[in-house]
KOLDOTOR-239157 format. One line per 2 residues: their letters; for each residue x, y, z of C-alpha. Coordinates in steps of 0.25 Angstrom, whole numbers. Example, Ala and Ser with C-alpha at 12.3 -4.5 7.8 and 13.67 -1.06 7.14 Angstrom:
REM KOLDOTOR-239157
AS) 49,-18,31 | 55,-4,29
***
This chain:
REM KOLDOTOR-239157
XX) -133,-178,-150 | -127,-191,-145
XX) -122,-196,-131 | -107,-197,-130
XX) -104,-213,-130 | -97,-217,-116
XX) -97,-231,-110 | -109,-232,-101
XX) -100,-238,-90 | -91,-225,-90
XX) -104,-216,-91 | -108,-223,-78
XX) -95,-224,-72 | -93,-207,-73
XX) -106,-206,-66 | -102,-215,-54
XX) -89,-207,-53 | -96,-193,-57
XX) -105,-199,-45 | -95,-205,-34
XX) -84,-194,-36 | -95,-183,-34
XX) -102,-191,-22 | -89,-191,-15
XX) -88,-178,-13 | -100,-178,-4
XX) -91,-179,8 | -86,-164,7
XX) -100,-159,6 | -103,-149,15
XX) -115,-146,22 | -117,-132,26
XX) -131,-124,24 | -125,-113,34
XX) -130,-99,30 | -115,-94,27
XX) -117,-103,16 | -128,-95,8
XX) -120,-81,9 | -113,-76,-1
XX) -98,-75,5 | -94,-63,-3
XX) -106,-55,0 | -102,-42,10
XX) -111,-45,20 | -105,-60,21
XX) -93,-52,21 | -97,-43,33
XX) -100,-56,39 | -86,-62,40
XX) -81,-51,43 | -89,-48,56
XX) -88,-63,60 | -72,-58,63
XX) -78,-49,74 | -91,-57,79
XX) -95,-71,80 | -106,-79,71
XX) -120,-73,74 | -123,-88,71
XX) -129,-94,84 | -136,-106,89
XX) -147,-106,99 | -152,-115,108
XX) -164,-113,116 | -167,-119,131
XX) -182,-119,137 | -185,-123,151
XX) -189,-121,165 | -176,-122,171
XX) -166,-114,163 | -159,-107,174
XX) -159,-119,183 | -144,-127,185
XX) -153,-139,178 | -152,-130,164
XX) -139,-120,167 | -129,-130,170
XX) -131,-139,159 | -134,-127,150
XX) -121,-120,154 | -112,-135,152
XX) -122,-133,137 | -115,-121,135
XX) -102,-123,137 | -102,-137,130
XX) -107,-128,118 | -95,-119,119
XX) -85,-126,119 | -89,-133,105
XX) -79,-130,95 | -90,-123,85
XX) -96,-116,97 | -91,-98,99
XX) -102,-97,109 | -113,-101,117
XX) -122,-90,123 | -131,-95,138
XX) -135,-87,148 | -123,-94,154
XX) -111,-87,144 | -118,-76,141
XX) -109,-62,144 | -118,-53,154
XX) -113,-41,159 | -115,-36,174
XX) -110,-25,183 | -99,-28,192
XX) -94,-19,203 | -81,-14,194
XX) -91,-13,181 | -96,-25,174
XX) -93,-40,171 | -97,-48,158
XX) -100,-63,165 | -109,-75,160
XX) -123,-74,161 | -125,-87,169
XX) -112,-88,174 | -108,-103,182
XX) -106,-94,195 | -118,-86,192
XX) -129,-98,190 | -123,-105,204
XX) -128,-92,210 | -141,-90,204
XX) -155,-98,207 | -162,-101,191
XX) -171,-88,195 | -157,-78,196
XX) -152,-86,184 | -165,-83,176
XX) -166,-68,180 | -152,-66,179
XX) -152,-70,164 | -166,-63,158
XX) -160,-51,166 | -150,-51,156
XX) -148,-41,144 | -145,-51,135
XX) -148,-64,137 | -165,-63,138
XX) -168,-64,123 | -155,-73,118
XX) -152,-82,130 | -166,-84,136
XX) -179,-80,136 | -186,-67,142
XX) -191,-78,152 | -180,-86,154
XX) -186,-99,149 | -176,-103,139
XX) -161,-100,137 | -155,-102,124
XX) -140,-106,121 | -133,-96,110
XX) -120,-104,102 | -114,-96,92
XX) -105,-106,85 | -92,-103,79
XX) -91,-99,64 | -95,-111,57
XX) -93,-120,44 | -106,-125,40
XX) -119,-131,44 | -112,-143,48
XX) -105,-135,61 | -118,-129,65
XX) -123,-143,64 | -113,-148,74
XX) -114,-136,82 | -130,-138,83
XX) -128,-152,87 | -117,-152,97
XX) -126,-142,104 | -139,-150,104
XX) -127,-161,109 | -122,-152,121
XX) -139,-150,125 | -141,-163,126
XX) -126,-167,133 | -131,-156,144
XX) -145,-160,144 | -153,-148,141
XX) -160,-156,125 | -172,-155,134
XX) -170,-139,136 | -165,-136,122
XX) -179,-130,113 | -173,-123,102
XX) -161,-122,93 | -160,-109,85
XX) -151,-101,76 | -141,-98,63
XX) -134,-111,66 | -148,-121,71
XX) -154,-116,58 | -142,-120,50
XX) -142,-133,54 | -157,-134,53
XX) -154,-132,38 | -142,-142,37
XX) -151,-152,43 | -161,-149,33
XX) -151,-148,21 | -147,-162,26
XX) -162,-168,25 | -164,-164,13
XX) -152,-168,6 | -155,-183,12
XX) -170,-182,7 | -168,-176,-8
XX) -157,-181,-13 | -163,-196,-12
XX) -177,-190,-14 | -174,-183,-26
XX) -168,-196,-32 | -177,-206,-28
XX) -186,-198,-34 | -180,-195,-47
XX) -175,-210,-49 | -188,-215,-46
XX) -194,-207,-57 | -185,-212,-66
XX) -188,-225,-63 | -202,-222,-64
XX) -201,-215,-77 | -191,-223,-85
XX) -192,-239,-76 | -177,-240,-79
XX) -168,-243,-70 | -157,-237,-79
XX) -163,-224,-78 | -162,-224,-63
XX) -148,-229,-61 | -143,-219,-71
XX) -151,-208,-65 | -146,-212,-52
XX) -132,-212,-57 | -134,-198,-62
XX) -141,-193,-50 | -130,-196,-41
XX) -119,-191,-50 | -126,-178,-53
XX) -130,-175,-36 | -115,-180,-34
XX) -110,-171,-43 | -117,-158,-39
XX) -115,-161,-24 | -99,-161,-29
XX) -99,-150,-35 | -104,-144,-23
XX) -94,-150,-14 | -83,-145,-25
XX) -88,-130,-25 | -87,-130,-9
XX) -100,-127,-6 | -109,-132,5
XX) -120,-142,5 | -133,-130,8
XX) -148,-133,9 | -147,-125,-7
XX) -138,-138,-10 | -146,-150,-4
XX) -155,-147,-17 | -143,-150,-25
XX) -146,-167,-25 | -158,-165,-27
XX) -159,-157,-38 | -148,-162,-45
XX) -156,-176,-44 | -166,-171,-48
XX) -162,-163,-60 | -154,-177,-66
XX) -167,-184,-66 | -173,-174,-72
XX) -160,-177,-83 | -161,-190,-82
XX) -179,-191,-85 | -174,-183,-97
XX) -164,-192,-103 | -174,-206,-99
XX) -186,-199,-107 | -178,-198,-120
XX) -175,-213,-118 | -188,-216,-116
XX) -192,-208,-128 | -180,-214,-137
XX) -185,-228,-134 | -199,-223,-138
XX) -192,-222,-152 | -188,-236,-152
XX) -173,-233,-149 | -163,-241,-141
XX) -149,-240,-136 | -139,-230,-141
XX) -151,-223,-149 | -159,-223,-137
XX) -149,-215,-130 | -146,-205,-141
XX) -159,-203,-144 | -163,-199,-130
XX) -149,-191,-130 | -151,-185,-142
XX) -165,-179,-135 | -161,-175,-123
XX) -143,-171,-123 | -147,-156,-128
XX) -159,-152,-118 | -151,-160,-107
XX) -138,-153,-108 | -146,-140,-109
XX) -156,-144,-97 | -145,-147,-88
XX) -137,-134,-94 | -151,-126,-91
XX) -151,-130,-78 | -139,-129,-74
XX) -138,-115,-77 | -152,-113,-69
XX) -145,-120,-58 | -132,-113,-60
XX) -139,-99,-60 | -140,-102,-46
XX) -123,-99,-43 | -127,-86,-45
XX) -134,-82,-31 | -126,-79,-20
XX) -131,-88,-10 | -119,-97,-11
XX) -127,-111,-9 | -138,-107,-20
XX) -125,-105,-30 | -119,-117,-25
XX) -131,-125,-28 | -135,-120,-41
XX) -119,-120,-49 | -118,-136,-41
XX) -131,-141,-48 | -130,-134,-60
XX) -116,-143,-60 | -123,-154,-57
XX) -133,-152,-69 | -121,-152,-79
XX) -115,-165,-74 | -129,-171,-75
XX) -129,-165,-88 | -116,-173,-92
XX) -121,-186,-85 | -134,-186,-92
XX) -128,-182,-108 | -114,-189,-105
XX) -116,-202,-95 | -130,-205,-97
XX) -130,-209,-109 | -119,-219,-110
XX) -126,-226,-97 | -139,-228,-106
XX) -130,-234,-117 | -124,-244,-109
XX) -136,-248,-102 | -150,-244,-107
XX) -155,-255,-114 | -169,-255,-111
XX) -181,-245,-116 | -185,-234,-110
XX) -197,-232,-116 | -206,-243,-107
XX) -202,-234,-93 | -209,-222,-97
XX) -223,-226,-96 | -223,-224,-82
XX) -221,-209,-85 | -231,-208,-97
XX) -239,-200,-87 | -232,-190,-90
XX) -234,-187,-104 | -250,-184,-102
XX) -246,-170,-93 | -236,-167,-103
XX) -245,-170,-114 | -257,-162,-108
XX) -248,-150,-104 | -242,-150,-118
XX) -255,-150,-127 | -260,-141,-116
XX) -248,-132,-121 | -250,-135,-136
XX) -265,-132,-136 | -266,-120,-127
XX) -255,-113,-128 | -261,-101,-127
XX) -267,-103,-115 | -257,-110,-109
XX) -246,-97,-112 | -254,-88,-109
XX) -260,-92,-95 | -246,-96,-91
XX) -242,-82,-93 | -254,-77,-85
XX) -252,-86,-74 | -236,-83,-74
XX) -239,-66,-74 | -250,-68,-64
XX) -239,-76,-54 | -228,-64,-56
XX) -232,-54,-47 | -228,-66,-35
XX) -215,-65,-39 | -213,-52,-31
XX) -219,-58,-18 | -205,-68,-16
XX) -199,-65,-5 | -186,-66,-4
XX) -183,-73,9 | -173,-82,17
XX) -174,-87,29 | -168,-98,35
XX) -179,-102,46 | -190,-102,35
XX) -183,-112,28 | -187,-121,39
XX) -201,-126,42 | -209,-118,51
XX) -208,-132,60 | -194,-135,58
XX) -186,-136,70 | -176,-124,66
XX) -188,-114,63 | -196,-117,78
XX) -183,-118,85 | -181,-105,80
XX) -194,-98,82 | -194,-103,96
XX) -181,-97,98 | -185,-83,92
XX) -197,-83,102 | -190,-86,114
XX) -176,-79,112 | -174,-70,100
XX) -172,-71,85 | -161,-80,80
XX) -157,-73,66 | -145,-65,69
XX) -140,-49,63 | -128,-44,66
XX) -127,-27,66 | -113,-23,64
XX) -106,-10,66 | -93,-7,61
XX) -86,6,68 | -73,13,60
XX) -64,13,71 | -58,4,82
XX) -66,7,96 | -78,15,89
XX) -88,6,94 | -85,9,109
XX) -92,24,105 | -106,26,112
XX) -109,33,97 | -107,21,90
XX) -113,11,101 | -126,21,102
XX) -129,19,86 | -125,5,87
XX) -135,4,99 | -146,13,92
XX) -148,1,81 | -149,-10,91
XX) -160,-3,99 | -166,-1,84
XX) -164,-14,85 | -169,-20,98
XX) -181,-14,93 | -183,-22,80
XX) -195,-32,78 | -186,-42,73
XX) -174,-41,81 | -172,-50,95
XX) -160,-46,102 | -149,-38,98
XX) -134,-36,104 | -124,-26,102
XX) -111,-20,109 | -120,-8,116
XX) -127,-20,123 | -114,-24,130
XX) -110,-12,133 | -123,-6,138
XX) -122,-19,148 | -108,-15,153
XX) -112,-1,156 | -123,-8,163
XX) -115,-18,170 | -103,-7,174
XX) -115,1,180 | -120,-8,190
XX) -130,-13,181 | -138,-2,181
XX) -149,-1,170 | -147,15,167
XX) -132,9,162 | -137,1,153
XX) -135,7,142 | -123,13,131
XX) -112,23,138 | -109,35,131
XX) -95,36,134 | -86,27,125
XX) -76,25,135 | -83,19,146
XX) -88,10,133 | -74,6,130
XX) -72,2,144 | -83,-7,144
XX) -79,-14,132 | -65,-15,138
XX) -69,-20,152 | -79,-30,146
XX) -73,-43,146 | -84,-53,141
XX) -86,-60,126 | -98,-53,121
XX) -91,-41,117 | -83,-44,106
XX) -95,-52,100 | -102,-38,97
XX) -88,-28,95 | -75,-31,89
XX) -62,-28,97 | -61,-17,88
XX) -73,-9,91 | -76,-7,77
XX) -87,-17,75 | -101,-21,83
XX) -110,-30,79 | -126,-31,85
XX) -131,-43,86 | -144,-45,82
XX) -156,-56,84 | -167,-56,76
XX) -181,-63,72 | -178,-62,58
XX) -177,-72,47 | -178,-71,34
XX) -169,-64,26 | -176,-56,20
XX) -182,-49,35 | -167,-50,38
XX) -163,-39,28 | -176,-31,32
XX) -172,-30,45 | -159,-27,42
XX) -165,-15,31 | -173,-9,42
XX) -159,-9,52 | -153,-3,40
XX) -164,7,36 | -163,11,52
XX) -146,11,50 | -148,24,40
XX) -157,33,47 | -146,32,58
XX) -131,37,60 | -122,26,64
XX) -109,36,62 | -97,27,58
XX) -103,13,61 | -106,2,50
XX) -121,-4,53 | -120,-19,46
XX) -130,-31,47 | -122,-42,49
XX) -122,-56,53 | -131,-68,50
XX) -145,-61,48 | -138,-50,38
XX) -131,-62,28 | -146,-70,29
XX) -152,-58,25 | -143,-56,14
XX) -150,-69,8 | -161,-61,2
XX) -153,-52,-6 | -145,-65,-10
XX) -158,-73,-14 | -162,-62,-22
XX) -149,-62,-30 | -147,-76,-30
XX) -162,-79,-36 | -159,-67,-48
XX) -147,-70,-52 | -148,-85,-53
XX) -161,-84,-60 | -156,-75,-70
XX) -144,-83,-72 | -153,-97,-72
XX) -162,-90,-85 | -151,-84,-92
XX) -142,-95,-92 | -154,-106,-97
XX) -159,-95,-107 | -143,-95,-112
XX) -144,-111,-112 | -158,-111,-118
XX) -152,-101,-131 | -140,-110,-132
XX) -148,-124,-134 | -161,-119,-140
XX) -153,-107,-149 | -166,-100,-148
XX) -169,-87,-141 | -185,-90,-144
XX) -182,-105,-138 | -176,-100,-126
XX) -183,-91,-122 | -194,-100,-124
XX) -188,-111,-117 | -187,-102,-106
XX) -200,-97,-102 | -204,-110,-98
XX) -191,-111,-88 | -192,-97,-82
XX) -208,-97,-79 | -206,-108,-68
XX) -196,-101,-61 | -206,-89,-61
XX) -217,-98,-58 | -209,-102,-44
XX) -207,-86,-40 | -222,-84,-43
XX) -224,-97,-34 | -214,-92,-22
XX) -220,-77,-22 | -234,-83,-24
XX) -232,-92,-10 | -222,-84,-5
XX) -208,-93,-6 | -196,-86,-2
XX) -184,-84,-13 | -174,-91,-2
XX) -162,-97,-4 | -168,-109,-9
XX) -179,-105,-19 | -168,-95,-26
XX) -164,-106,-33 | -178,-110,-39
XX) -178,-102,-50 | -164,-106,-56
XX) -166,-121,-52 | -180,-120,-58
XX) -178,-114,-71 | -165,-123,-71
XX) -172,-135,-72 | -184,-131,-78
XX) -178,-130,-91 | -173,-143,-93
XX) -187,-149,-98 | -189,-135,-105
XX) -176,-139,-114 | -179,-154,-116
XX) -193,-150,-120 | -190,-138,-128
XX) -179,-147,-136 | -188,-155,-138
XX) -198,-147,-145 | -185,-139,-153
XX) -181,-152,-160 | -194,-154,-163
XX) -197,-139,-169 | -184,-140,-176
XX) -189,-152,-184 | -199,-143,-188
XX) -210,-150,-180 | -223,-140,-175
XX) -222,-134,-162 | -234,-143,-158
XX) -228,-155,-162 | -213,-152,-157
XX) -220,-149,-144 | -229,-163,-144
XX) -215,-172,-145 | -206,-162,-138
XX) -216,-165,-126 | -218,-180,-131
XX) -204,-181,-131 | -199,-172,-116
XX) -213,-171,-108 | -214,-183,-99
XX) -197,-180,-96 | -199,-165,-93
XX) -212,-170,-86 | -207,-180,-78
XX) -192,-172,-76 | -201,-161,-69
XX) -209,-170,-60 | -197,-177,-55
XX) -187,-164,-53 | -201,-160,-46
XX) -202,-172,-36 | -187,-170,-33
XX) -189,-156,-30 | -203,-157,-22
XX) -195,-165,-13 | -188,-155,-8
XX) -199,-150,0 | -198,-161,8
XX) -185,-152,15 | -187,-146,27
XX) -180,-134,22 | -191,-122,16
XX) -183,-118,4 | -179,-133,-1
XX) -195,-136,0 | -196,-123,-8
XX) -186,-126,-18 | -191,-139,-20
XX) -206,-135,-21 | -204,-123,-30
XX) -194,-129,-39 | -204,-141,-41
XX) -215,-132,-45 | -205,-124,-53
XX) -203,-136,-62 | -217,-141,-63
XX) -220,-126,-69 | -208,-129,-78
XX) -214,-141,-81 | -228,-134,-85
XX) -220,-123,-94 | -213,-135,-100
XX) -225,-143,-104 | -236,-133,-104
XX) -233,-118,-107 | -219,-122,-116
XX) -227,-128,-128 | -238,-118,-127
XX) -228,-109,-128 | -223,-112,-140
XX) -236,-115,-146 | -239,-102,-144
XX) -226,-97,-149 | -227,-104,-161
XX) -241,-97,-164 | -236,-86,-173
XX) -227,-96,-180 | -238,-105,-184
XX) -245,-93,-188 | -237,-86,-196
XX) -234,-100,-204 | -248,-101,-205
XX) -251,-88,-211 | -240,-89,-223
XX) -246,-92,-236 | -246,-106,-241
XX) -241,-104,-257 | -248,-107,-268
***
């Protein structure tokens, strides 16, 4: 095989433009790590969801949490209250909940009255003390608005429905801009909720992206320099870098899809992966100038050796990375068809452009760099002979070790949970953890009940079953507060009572019901019923995180759901809390089918290069143990499957297999000349070693940087994915050639045993 012969000035001109026309698509990126993102918008219970949003407001909130001495005072109410109506009236704001706007109901002397909780006219008239008193005596408010002891009062904004991370961005700040305009910064302790923790993981996607996409390439054009000491191997991986990370991010814009914390690995991998390329392609240089070639038989030399296992590397892992466009969490999909594009257009550059600029402009050797990196060969070398001279051993206690890890693999949990992505000191998790001690939980269900007919959830029947699950409920380790349409009406039978506790309670007579709900006149209502009648919805605050205790909770309500009669209501979880807990499910999925998809696909690719069953399915046993190596690992230490290590596997196996082909071409070519398995072996590791070696340590260092992120599944990724490859490395160098020696036991035996003729 030779290069196809193009100018190097148009080779190098394609790369700029493939570069510049990519990179100017940067502009339309767009940020947005929200969690709609990472549903599914086909799946029913997304559906459901839309479909109540057209009855109810967003169960998205922000809260704000207030701590002093003073609180009731005019010194905190005042400024406060002008808080509250500056936050109103922003354009992104439905409404701000205070002990000054909250709806309370009280008897009157014709019935009752629905009023603010702190009115203007009712704080002129009251001393702090009343104030105080007046609010913890309250049904509601102790619990959501304030403390049991009335030392801290939280703000509650529920923003409108919102387009992205970016608007909850702008809405967390021009809050923290209203504090400080009214002076209460000094007051203000905590920020909590849906829309605090989305921005904490934009801010986080954004500190990440600024440290690994420089990181990641300082490091791998430093190794290049450091390996090869040419400064044309730096300047045409640095071309190639940009233009392949370009690329992928464009091809992102083009598909419409959002900039998420799964997508911020992108530049880095992609950066990483082209080194990887690139090491290869430098090593066969440096190899062909060993031989005494120059120029244009340098080049095809060194193409000759490395076009077949490059196209099928980057084909091999593309189709890992691609495997990935099968889970159903939208960004994960996203991310692995975008790099697997990526990978393909790298593939292009490197057999395409790459070589015409080395035509044009190498003139030096190559050979007088790589004694730096000579090091590397004595590893190589020891693993290898190790290999070669026990293989036995080597087989057979890698089997053992590998069964002996299995049984961890059914210890993985299967977890998400978006506060445990953060460190345990990380501002979002203690903000959070304050605010669930002093108030209530901040994970949000919604229990909706869907009646057959207009006006049917006036009945006492259906408001008794309705109110039957909340007290089941209230009664619930993990639920904090709950709040339904019995809870309103229970407090206008109390209020059109005179306020006398016996009332307190559901009216079994449906018409006096209805002429409650008639005569009531504040804005609360309609936030738990629609017009009709025929939908309610119980709100639900809980202490809950994780998905995965999410949809416990939700079995047990469900479990409790069928040993009861709920005549012609529909019981359904709803809301925020239900489409997190369907992350499990979809992790599960997700990590199955792309898996599956990642082997079957590079087993396909595998039969198609080395037209061999025996060869593939040889060549893959080395690729497939390190993905199981990494579940033994995260069962063993107990790492969640998340969002984020879902992709390990594919990404892993992906990449793994690039040194597997260069290496096991290598040995082929050498096998097919009719050379011994020993001595094929020797030069096939003589010949790809130091770059697989080296390949692994720098996609290692790239990937170890990751953990600098203050993001828990980003540092796991990164952590688990290096080992994943330095276990790939092992197999390659270590397990691989004892295996075939092993293999090719009988072989030798059987030759050995036919009778020499006389």
């Amino acid at each position: 095989m030779k290069p196809i012969r193009i100018s190097g000035g148009l080779a190098f001109a394609i790369l700029i433009i493939i570069s510049l026309l990519s990179g100017t698509t940067l502009g339309w990126l767009h940020l947005n790590n929200a969690p709609q993102t990472y549903f599914p918008q086909n799946a029913p219970a997304v559906q459901f969801e839309n479909a109540l949003r057209e009855d109810f407001p967003t169960d998205e909130v922000l809260i704000a949490l207030f701590e002093g001495d003073d609180l009731f005072s005019d010194d905190f109410l005042v400024p406060f209250r002008r808080l509250t109506q500056q936050l109103q009236a922003l354009p992104l704001v439905d409404r701000v909940l205070t002990v000054t706007t909250v709806e309370q109901i009280r008897g009157t002397e014709d019935g009752f009255g629905v009023e603010p909780l702190l009115s203007e006219a009712t704080m002129a008239s009251l001393e702090p003390a009343e104030r105080r008193a007046r609010v913890l005596d309250d049904r509601f408010a102790p619990g959501l608005l304030t403390t049991e002891q009335g030392d801290a009062l939280a703000l509650i904004l529920r923003p409108e429905p919102l387009d992205g991370s970016l608007q909850r961005l702008a809405l967390e700040t021009g809050l923290l801009e209203a504090v400080a305009e009214q002076e209460l910064t000094d007051k203000l302790i905590a920020l909590a909720g849906q829309v605090v923790l989305d921005v904490a993981q934009l801010r986080a996607m954004l500190h990440d992206t600024m440290i690994f996409v420089p990181g990641t390439l300082g490091i791998g054009l430093l190794l290049i320099w450091l390996m090869f000491r040419r400064l044309l191997a730096v300047v045409i991986s640095a071309l190639t870098i940009s233009a392949v990370v370009h690329f992928s991010l464009a091809l992102l814009i083009i598909a419409g899809k959002p900039y998420t914390l799964i997508s911020a690995i992108l530049p880095p991998l992609m950066s990483a992966l082209t080194i990887a390329m690139l090491i290869h392609w430098f090593n066969a240089l440096t190899l062909a100038d060993r031989h005494g070639l120059s120029g244009a038989e340098r080049i095809d030399w060194a193409y000759q050796r490395i076009a077949r296992p490059t196209l099928f590397a980057a084909l091999t892992t593309a189709a890992g990375l691609a495997s990935l466009g099968f889970s159903p969490i939208q960004p994960i999909a996203a991310f692995g068809l975008v790099a697997a594009g990526g990978l393909l257009m790298q593939c292009a550059i490197s057999l395409l452009l790459i070589p015409a600029l080395l035509l044009q402009w190498d003139h030096a050797p190559w050979a007088r760099g790589s004694a730096s990196v000579r090091w590397l060969d004595r590893p190589v070398r020891a693993l290898r002979n190790l290999g070669l001279r026990r293989a036995g051993w080597v087989v057979g206690l890698t089997l053992a070790l590998m069964a002996l890890g299995l049984p961890f693999i059914s210890q993985i949990q299967v977890e998400t949970d978006l506060l445990r992505f953060f460190k345990s000191q990380a501002p979002i998790s203690q903000a959070t953890d304050h605010i669930q001690e002093r108030l209530t939980g901040v994970t949000t269900l919604e229990i909706v009940f869907d009646a057959p007919e207009r006006d049917a959830l006036k009945s006492p029947e259906h408001l008794r079953r309705i109110a039957e699950l909340q007290s089941w409920l209230n009664n619930h380790p993990a639920v904090t507060r709950t709040l339904s349409l019995v809870d309103l009406i229970e407090e206008m039978h109390w209020g059109f009572h005179a306020e006398d506790p016996a009332y307190r309670m559901l009216p079994d007579n449906r018409a006096l019901i209805a002429q409650y709900l008639l005569i009531y006149d504040g804005d609360d209502l309609y936030e738990l019923v629609n017009r009709d009648f025929t939908r309610t919805r119980l709100t639900l605050n809980l202490s809950l995180h994780g998905a995965r205790a999410l949809n416990e909770f939700i079995g047990e309500m469900n479990a409790w759901l069928a040993d009861r009669e709920m005549g012609e209501l529909q019981v359904t979880a709803a809301g925020f809390g239900r489409l997190f807990a369907d992350q499990e499910q979809l992790t599960i999925d997700g990590q199955i089918r792309s898996l599956a998809v990642a082997i079957g696909l590079i087993a396909l690719l595998m039969l198609l290069m080395w037209r061999s069953l025996a060869d593939t399915a040889l060549t893959m046993i080395p690729n497939l143990a390190p993905a199981l190596l990494i579940f033994i690992i995260m069962g063993l230490f107990g790492i969640w499957l998340d969002m984020a290590t879902a992709m390990i596997a594919s990404v892993t196996v992906g990449i793994a297999v690039d040194d597997t082909v260069h290496l096991f071409h290598a040995y082929r070519r050498r096998r097919r000349s009719g050379r011994s398995v020993v001595w094929s072996l020797a030069r096939a590791y003589r010949q790809a070693g130091r770059a697989l070696t080296a390949t692994t340590l720098i996609l290692c260092a790239q990937f170890l940087l990751l953990t600098t992120s203050s993001f828990v599944p980003t540092i796991q990724f990164g952590l688990l994915t290096a080992i994943g490859l330095l276990a790939a490395l092992l197999f390659d160098l270590l397990f691989l050639p004892a295996l075939l020696v092993v293999l090719s036991r009988p072989a030798r035996k059987r030759r050995a045993e036919v009778p020499i003729p006389t």
